[in-house]
C-alpha positions as CSV (number, residue, x, y, z in Angstrom):
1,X,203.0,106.1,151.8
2,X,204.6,104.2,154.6
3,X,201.4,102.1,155.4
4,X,200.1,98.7,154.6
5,X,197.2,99.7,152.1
6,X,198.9,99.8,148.6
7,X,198.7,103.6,147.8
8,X,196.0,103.6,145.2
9,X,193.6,102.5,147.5
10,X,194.0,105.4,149.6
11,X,190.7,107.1,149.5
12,X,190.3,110.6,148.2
13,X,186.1,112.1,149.4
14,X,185.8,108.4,150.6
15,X,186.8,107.0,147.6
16,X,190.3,105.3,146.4
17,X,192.3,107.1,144.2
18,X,192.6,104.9,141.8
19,X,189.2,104.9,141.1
20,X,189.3,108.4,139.7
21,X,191.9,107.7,136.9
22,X,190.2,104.7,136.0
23,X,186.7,106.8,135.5
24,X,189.0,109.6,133.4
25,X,190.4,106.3,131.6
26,X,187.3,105.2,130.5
27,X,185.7,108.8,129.8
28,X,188.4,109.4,127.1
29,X,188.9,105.5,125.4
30,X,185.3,104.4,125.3
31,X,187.1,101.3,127.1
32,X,188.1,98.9,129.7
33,X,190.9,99.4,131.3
34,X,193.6,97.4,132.1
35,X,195.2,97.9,135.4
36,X,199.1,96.1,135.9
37,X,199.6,95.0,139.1
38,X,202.5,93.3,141.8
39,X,201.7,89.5,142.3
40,X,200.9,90.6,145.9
41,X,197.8,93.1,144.7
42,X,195.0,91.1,145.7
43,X,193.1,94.1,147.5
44,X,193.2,96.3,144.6
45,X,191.9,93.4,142.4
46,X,189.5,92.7,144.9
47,X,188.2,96.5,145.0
48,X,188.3,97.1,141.3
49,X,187.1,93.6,140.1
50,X,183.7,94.8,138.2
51,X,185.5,98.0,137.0
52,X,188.9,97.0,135.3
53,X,190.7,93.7,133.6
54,X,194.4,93.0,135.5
55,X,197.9,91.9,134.4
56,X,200.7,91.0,136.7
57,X,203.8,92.4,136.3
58,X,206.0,89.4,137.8
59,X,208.7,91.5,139.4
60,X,209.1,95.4,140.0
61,X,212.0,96.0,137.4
62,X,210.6,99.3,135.9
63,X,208.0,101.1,134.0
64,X,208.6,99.8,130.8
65,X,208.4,96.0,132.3
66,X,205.3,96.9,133.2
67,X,204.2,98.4,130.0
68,X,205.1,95.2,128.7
69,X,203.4,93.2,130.9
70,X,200.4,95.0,129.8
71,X,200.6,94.1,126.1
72,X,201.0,90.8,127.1
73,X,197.3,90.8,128.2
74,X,195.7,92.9,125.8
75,X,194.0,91.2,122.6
76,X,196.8,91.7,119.2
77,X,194.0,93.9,117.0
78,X,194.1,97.1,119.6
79,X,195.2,100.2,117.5
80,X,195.5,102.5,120.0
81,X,196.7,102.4,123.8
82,X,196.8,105.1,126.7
83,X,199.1,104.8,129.2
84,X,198.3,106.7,132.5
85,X,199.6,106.4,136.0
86,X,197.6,105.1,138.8
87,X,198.2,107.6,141.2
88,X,196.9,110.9,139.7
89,X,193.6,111.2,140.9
90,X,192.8,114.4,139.6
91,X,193.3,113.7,135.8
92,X,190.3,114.3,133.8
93,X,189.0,112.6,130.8
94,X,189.1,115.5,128.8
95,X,193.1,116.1,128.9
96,X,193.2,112.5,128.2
97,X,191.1,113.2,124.9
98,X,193.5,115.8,123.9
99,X,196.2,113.5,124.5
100,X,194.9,111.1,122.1
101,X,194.4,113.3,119.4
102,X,197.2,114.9,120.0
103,X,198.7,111.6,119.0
104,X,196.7,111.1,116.1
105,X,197.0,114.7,114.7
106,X,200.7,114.3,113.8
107,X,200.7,110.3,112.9
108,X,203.2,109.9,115.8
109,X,204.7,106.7,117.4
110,X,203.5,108.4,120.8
111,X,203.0,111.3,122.7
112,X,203.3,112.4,125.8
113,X,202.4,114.9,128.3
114,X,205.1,117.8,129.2
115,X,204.7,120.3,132.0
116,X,206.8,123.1,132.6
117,X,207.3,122.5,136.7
118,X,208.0,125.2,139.2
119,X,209.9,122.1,140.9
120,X,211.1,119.5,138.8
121,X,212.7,117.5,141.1
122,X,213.2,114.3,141.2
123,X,211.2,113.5,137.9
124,X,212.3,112.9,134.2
125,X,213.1,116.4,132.1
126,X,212.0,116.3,128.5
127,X,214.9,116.8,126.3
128,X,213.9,119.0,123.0
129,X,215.5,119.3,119.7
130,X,215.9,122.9,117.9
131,X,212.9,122.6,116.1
132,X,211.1,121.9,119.7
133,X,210.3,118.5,119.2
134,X,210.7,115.6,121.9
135,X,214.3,113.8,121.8
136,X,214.2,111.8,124.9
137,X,213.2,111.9,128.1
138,X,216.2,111.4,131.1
139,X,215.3,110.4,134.5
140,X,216.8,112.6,136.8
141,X,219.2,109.8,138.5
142,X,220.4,109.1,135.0
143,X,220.6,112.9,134.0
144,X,223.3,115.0,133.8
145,X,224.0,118.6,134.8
146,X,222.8,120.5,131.7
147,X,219.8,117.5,131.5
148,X,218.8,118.8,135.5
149,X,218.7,122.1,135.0
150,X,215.7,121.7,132.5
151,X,212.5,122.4,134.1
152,X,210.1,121.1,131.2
153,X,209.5,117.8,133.0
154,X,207.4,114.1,131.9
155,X,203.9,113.7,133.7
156,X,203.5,110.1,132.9
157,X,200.8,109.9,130.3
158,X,201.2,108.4,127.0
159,X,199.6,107.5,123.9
160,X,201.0,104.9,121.5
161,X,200.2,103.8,118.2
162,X,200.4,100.0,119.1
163,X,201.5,98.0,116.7
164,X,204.3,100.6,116.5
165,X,204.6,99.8,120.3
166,X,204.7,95.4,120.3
167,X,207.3,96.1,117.8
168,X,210.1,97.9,119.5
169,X,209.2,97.5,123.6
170,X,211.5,94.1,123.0
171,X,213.8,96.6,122.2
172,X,214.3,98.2,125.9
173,X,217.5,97.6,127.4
174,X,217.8,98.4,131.3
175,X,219.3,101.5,132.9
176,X,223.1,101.4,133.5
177,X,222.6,102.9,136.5
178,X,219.2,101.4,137.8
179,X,219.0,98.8,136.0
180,X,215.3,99.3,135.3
181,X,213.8,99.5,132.2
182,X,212.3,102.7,131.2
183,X,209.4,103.2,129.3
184,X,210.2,106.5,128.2
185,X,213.6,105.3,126.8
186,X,210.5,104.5,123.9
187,X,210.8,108.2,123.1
188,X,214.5,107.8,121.4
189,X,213.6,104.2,119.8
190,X,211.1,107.0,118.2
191,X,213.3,109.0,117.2
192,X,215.7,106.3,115.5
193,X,212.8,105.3,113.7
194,X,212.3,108.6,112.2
195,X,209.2,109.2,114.1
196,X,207.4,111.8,115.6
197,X,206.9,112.0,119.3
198,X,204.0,114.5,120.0
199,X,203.8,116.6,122.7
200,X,200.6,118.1,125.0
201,X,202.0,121.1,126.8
202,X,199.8,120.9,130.2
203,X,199.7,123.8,132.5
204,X,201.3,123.0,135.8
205,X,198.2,123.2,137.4
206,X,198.5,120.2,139.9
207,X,195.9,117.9,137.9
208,X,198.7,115.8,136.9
209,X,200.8,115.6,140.7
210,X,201.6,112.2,141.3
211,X,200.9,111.3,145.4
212,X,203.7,109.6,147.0
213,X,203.3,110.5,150.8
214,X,200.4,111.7,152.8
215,X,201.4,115.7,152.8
216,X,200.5,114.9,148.6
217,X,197.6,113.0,149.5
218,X,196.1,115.9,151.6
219,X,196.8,118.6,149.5
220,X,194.8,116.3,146.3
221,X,191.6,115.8,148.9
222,X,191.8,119.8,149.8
223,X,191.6,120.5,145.8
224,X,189.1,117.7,145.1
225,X,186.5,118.3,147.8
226,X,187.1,122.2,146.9
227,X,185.9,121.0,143.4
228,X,182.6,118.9,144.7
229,X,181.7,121.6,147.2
230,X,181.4,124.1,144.0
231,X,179.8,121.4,142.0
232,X,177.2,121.3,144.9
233,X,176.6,125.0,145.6
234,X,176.0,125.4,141.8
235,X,173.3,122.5,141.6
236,X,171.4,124.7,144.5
237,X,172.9,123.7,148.0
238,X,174.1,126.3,150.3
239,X,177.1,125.8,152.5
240,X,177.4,128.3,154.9
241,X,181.3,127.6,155.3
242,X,182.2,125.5,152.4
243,X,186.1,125.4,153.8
244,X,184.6,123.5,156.8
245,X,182.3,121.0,154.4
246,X,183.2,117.9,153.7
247,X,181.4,115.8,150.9
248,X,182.1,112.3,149.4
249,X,182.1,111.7,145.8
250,X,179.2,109.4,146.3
251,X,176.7,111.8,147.8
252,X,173.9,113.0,146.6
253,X,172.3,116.5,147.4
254,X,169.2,117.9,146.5
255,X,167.8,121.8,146.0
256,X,167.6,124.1,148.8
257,X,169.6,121.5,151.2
258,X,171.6,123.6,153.7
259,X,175.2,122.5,155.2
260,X,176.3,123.9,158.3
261,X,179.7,124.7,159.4
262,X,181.7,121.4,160.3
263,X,178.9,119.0,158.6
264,X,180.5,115.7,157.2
265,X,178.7,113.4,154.7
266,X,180.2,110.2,153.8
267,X,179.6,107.1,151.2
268,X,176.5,106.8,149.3
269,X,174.7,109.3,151.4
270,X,171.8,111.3,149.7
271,X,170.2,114.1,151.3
272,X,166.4,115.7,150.6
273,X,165.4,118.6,149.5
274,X,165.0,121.4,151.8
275,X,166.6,119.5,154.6
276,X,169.2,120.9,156.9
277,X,172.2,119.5,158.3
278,X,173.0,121.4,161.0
279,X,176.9,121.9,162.5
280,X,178.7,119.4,163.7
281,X,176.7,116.2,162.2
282,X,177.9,113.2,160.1
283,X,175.9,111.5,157.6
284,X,177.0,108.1,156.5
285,X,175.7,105.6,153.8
286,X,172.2,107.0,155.3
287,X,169.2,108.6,153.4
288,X,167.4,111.4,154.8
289,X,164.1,112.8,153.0
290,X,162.7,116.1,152.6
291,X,162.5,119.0,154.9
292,X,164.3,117.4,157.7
293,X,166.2,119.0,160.2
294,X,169.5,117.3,161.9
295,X,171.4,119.2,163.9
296,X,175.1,117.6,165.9
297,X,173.7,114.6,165.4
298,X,175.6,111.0,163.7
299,X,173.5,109.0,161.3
300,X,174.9,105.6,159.8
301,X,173.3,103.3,157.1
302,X,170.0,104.3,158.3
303,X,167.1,105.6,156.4
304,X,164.9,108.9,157.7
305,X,162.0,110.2,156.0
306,X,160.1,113.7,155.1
307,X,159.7,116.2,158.0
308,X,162.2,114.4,160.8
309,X,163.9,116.2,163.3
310,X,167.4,114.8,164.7
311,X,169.4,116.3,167.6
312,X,171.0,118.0,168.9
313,X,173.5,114.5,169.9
314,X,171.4,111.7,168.9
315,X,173.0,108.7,167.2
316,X,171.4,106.5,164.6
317,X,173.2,103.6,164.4
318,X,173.3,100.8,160.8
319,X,169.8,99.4,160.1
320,X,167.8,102.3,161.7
321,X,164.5,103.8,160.0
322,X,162.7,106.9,160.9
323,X,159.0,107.2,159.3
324,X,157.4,110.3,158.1
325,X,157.2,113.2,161.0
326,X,159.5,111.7,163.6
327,X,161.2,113.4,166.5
328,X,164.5,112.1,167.8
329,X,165.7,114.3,170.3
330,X,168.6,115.2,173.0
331,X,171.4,112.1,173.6
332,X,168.9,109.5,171.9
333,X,170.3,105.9,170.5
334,X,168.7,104.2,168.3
335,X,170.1,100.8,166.5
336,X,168.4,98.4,163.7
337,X,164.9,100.1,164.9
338,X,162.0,101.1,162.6
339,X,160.0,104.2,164.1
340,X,156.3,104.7,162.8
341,X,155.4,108.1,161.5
342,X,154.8,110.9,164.6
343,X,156.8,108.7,167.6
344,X,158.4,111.1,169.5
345,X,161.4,109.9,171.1
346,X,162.9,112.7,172.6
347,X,165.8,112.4,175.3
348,X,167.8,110.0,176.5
349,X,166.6,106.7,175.5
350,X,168.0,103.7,173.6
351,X,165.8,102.1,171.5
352,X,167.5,98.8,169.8
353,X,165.9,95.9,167.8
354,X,162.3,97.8,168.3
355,X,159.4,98.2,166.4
356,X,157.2,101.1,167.0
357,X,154.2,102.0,165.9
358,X,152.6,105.2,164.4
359,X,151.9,108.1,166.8
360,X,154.2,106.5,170.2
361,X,155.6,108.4,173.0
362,X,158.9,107.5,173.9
363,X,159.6,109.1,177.7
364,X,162.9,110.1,178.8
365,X,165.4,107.4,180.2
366,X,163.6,104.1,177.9
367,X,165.4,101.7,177.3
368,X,165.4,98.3,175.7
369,X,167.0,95.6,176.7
370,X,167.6,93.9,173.8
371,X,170.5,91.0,174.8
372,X,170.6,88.6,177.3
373,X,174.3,87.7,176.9
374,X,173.9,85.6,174.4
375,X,171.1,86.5,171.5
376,X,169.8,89.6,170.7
377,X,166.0,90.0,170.8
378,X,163.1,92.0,169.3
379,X,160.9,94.9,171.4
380,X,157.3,95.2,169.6
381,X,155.5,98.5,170.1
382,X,152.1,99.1,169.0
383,X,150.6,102.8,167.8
384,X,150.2,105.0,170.0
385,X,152.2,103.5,172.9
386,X,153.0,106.2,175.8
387,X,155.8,104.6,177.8
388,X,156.5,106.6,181.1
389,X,160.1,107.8,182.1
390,X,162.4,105.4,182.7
391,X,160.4,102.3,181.3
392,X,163.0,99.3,180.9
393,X,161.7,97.0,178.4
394,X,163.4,93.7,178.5
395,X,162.5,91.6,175.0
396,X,161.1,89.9,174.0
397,X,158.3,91.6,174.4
398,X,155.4,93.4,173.2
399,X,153.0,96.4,174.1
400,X,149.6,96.8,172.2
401,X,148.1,99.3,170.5
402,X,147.5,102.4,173.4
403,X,149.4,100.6,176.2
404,X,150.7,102.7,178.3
405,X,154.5,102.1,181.0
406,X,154.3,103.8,184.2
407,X,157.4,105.4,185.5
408,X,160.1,103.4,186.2
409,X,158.4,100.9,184.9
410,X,160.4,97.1,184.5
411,X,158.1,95.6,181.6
412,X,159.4,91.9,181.4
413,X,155.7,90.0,180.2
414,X,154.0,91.2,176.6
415,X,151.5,94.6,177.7
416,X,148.1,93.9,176.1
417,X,146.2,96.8,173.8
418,X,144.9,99.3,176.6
419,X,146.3,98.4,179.4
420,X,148.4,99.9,181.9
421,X,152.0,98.5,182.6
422,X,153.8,99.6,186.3
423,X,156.1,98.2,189.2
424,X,158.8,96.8,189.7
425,X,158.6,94.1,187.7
426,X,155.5,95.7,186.1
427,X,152.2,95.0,186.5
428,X,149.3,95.2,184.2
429,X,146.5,97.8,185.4
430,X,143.1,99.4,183.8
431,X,143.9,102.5,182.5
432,X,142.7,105.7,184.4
433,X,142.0,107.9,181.5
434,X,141.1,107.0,178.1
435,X,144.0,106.9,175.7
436,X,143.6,110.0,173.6
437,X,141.9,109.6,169.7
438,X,144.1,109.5,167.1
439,X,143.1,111.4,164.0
440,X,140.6,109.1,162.7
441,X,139.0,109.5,166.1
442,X,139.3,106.0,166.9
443,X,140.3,105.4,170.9
């Protein structure tokens, strides 16, 4: 992969690949599994630490060392043990199943998977015997010619019966040419045992394509988010250019959500339904409610409620909550800010560390200054607030219940309920008119 994350964290739809073959793992054993790692793994332990058990495979001297380094680990009374690779995120459970059974139909010391490759190079060809059973399997830098021009190649899943398996893994003796050992050199101490060695015949269909470089990669996150965008459309979400979609496998959409051309959702997003994400947004880690519009807009790790409009260009930044009915308009900014249902903040503004209350009018060009070069403070807004263009509001501070800014306004002393704030620094004033009743008719 020719980078410093170890290639099974690379993430496929935000997620790392080796995630996937763990969740097929599981699917077709019932179990946990066991993941063999480098001495020098301690990010993927770290990232799969509630989801897998580890062994350490001491030095990198070939697939059947590491096999072995597995047994080692696992507990003497398992019967049974599937062997997959950690880089083939698009296995399913349900192959895995079949290779099981496979296994178990014909009482054999293993089986393995066989694909009939378009390319075979560089991988191990299956060697047959007249009757078509499994002889051995030659890697291709220990092949010869007749042995390379086979095309029927191994895609590195096994099952074993295992005490078969602690018996004769001692057995491996290391490549002459490599000097690795080689778990499929199990398939001939098979054989010379007079066992069976069972093939699954899997179509080349690219669920089994190990990635090695980041063309592979690409290709596997074209074919899996092609997947989760059908998923989606099935369970009732329209994508008007699904090619142009992209969803992580940790999203959540619900009914009659609509994706725009070049919309991007990320993490654990979930989405309401009705709502629509209009082109050129990303959602991440956020939740957005019901009948909500959000159009070329970024959302991260914030939380928006039913009936919200976002956009066009607004940016909610981590920690930022939108209440019922909101309107976030043109080039807004808003970060680790609750807004109270109905405030209309609607162009160019930066709200941050704010509270505001239910009903506020947010005029174009706000802004709060929330640092003071060394802490970050708060900005308390009552209901019903109307803060003129270009207020500056440097917190701490706080504005009561129908206060209202004048513009250009530099608020720098808490505005009581009522009263007007203008000036340069800002000055408190009687109000003119009476603030407008709210819907309970209170003033």
């Amino acid at each position: 992969m020719r980078s410093r994350l170890p290639k099974v964290l690379h993430p496929l739809c935000g997620r790392p690949m080796l995630g996937y073959v763990l969740d097929a793992a599981g699917e077709a054993t019932g179990g946990r599994p066991l993941v063999v790692v480098s001495p020098d793994a301690d990010d993927v332990r770290a990232a799969f630490a509630t989801d897998a058990d580890f062994a350490v495979q001491s030095e990198p001297v070939g697939t059947g060392d590491a096999l072995r380094s597995g047994l080692e680990t696992l507990p003497p009374d398992i019967e049974e043990i599937l062997v997959v690779n950690g880089d083939v995120p698009l296995v399913g459970g349900d192959l895995l199943r079949d290779l099981l059974e496979q296994r178990r139909l014909d009482h054999a010391a293993m089986a393995v998977t066989v694909v009939d490759a378009f390319d075979p190079s560089g991988l191990g060809r299956v060697v047959r015997n007249e009757a078509g059973g499994v002889e051995r399997i030659v890697e291709e830098k220990d092949a010869d010619d007749d042995e390379r021009a086979l095309t029927e190649i191994n895609a590195g899943l096994y099952a074993f019966d295992a005490p078969w398996l602690r018996r004769r893994i001692e057995r491996l003796g290391p490549s002459p040419v490599s000097g690795e050992l080689y778990l499929t050199d199990l398939v001939a101490l098979a054989r010379a045992d007079g066992r069976l060695v069972a093939a699954l015949d899997v179509e080349d269909d690219g669920r089994l394509t190990g990635i090695n470089d980041r063309s592979q990669l690409a290709r596997a996150e074209w074919d899996m988010r092609t997947v989760l965008n059908e998923h989606w459309m099935r369970e009732g979400v329209t994508m008007v250019d699904p090619s142009t979609v992209y969803v992580d496998h940790d999203v959540e959409l619900a009914e009659d959500v609509v994706l725009e051309p070049f919309v991007v959702l990320r993490g654990r997003t979930t989405i309401g339904r009705g709502t629509r994400v209009a082109a050129g947004s990303q959602v991440v880690d956020s939740t957005i409610g019901a009948g909500c519009v959000v159009w070329a807009s970024v959302i991260e790790a914030s939380q928006v409620a039913d009936d919200v409009t976002i956009g066009p260009y607004s940016h909610l930044r981590p920690g930022s909550v939108v209440e019922v009915g909101g309107e976030i308009g043109n080039f807004a900014e808003i970060k680790n800010s609750r807004l109270g249902p109905g405030v209309k903040q609607h162009h160019m503004s930066y709200l941050g560390d704010a509270e505001l209350g239910a009903g506020t009018n947010v005029g174009a060009g706000t802004i709060t200054a929330n640092y003071d070069g060394t802490r970050k403070h708060r900005t308390t807004i009552g209901e019903r607030v109307f803060l003129g263009v270009d207020t500056m509001l440097r917190a701490p501070v706080t504005l009561g219940d129908g206060a209202r800014t004048g513009a250009g306004a530099v608020v720098t002393k808490d505005v009581p309920a009522g009263k007007l704030a203008v000036g340069v620094p800002a000055r408190i004033r009687e109000q003119r008119a009476r603030v407008a009743p709210d819907v309970d008719g209170a003033s």
